[in-house]
C-alpha positions as CSV (number, residue, x, y, z in Angstrom):
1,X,-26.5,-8.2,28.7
2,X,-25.3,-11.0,26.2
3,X,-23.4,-13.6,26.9
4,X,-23.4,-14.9,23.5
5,X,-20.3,-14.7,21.1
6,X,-21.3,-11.8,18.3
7,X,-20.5,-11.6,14.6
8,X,-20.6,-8.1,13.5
9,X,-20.5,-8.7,9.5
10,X,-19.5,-6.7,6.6
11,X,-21.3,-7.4,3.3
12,X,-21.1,-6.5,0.0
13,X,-25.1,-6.9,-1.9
14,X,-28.2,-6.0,-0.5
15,X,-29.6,-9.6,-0.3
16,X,-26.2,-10.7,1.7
17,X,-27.6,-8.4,4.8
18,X,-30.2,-10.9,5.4
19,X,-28.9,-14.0,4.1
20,X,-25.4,-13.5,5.8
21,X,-27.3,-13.3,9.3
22,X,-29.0,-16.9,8.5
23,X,-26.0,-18.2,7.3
24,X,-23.1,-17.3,10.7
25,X,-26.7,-18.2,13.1
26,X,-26.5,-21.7,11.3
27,X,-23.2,-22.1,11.2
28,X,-23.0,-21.5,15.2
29,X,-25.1,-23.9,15.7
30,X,-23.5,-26.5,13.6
31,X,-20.7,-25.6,16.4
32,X,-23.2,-26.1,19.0
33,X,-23.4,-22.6,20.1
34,X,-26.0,-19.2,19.4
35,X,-24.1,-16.0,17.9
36,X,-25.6,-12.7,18.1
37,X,-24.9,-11.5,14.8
38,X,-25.4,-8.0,14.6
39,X,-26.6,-5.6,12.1
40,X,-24.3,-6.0,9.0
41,X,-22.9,-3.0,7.2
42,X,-23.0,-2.7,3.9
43,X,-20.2,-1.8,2.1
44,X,-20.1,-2.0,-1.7
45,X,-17.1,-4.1,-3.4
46,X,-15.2,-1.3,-4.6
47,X,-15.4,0.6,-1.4
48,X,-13.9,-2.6,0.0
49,X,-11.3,-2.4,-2.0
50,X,-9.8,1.2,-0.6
51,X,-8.6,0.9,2.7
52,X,-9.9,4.1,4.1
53,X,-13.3,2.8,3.3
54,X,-13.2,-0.2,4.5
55,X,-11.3,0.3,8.3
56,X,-14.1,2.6,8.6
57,X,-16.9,-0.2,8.1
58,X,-14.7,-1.9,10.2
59,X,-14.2,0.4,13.3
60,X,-18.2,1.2,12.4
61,X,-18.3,-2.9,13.2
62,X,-15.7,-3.0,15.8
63,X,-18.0,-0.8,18.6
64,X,-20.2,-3.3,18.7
65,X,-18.1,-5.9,19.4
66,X,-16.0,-4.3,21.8
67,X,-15.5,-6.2,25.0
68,X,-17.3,-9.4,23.7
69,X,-16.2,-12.6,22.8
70,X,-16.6,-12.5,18.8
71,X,-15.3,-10.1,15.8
72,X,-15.7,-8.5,12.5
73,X,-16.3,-10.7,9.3
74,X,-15.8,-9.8,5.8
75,X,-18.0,-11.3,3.3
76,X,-17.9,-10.6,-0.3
77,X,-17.6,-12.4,-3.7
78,X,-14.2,-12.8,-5.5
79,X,-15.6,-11.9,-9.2
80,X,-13.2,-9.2,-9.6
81,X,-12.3,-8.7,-13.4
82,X,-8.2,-8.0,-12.2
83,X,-7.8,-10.4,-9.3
84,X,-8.4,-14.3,-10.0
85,X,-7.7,-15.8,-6.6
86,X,-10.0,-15.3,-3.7
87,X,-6.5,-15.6,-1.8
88,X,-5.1,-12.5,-3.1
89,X,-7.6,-10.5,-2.8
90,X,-8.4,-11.6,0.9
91,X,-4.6,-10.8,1.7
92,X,-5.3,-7.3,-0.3
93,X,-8.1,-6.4,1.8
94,X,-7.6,-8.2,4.7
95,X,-6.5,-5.6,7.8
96,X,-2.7,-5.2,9.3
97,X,-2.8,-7.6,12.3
98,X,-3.3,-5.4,15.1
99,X,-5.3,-2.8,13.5
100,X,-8.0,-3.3,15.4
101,X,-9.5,-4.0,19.2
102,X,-11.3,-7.1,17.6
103,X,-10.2,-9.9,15.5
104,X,-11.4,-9.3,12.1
105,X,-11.7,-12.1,9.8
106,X,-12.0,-11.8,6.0
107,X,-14.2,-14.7,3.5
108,X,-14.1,-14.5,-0.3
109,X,-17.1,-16.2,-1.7
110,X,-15.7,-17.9,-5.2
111,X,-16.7,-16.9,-7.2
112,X,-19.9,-15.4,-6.0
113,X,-22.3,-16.6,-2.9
114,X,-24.4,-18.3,-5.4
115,X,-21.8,-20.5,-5.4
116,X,-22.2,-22.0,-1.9
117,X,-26.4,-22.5,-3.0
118,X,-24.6,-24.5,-6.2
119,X,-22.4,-26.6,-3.9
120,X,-25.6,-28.1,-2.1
121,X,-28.3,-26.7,-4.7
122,X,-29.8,-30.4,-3.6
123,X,-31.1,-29.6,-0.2
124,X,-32.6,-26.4,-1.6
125,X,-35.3,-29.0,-3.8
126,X,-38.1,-28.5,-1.3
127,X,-37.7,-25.0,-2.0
128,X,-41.0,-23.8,-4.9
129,X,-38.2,-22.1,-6.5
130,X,-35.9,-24.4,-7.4
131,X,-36.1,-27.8,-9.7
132,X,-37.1,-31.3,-8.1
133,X,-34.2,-32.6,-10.1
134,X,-31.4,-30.1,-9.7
135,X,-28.4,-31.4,-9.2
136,X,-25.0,-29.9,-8.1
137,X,-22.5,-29.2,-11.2
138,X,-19.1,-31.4,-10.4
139,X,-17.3,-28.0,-9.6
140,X,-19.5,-25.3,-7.7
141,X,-16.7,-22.6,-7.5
142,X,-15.6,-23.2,-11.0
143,X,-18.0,-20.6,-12.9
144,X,-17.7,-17.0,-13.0
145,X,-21.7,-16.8,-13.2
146,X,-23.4,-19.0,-10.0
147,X,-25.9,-16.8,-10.1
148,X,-27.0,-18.2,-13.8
149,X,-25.9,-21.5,-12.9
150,X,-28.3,-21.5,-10.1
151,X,-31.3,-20.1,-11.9
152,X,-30.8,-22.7,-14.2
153,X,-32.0,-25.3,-11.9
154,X,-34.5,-23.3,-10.6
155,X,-38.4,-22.4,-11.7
156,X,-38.0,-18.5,-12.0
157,X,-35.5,-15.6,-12.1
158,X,-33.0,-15.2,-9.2
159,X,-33.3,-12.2,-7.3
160,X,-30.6,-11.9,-4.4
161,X,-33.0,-9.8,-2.4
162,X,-35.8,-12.8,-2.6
163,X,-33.8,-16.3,-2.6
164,X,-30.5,-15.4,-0.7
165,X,-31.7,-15.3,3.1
166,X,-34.3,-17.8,2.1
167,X,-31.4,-20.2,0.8
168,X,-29.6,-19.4,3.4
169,X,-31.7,-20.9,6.0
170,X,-31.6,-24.4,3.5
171,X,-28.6,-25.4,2.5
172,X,-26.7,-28.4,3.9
173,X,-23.7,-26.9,5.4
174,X,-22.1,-30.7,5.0
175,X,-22.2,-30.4,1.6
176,X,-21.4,-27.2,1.0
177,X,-18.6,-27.4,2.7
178,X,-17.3,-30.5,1.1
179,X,-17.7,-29.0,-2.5
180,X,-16.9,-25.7,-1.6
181,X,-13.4,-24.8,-0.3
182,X,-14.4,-20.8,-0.2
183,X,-17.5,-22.3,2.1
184,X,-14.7,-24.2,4.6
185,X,-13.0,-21.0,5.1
186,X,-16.6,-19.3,5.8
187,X,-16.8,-22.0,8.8
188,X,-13.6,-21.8,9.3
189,X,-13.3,-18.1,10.3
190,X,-17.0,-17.9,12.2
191,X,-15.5,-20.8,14.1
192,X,-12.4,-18.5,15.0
193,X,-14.1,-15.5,16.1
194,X,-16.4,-17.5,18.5
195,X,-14.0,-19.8,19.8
């Protein structure tokens, strides 16, 4: 049996399923701990959206966490067309405390993961992909399209499924957490649930 804290995430993209495991592994270790991070669920942004959907990805998560130090985490970008602030729609999705056996924590990328690549897109230069010279815009979160952003600086197409775990595994947490206050709360609420 595990001793470790465990991080039972719920993503929204097919390239966050990998790249969302890299990410919470790194960012324990930043804290100087290992997470188990389990087997995300993926749960498509509007399913998210309606509660019925989403307390069942949730409960789905929950079993696994059961009885361990850890929780549920919610990952998923804030390019809605109706809601602007990553805030509100964390408050909209996030669950009535108590809801659950587990704390469950909820992260709003903004605009879009790619953003948190932009805020540190410099320690992704050894990377073949991506430019020798690319440089982090002055605001990462202030484009609706990272994802172009990013493939700007890069050498071919991004492809979520191809560069997201791999990026992942690269970025400087430092610096995306300094240019990246969605990225803060990401630490911010893996830090919670393994505390």
């Amino acid at each position: 049996m595990s001793y470790l804290p465990i991080v039972a995430p719920i993503v929204e993209g097919h390239g966050e399923v990998p790249a969302v495991r890299q990410l919470i592994t790194r960012i324990g270790e930043r804290f100087g701990t290992g997470i188990e991070v389990a087997q995300p669920f993926r749960l498509d942004s509007g399913k998210m959206r309606k509660p019925e959907e989403l307390a069942k990805a949730i409960r789905y998560q929950e079993v696994r966490v059961r009885g361990r130090v850890g929780g549920v985490l919610i990952v998923r970008d804030g390019d809605d067309d109706d809601i602007r602030c990553p805030v509100e729609l964390s408050r909209q999705i996030t669950p009535e405390p108590g809801s659950f056996s587990v704390p469950v924590e909820v992260v709003i990328a903004r605009h879009e993961y790619e953003a948190w690549f932009l805020a540190s897109v410099e320690s992704l230069r050894g990377h073949p992909s991506v430019r020798d010279d690319a440089t982090a815009p002055g605001n990462p979160e202030g484009s609706r399209n990272a994802k172009k952003q990013l493939e700007l600086l890069m050498t071919e197409s991004y492809k979520e499924t191809l560069h997201q775990a791999k990026f992942s595994a690269l970025i400087d947490l430092s610096a995306a957490a300094d240019r990246s206050r969605s990225f803060r709360r990401m630490m911010h609420a893996v830090e919670k649930l393994i505390a």
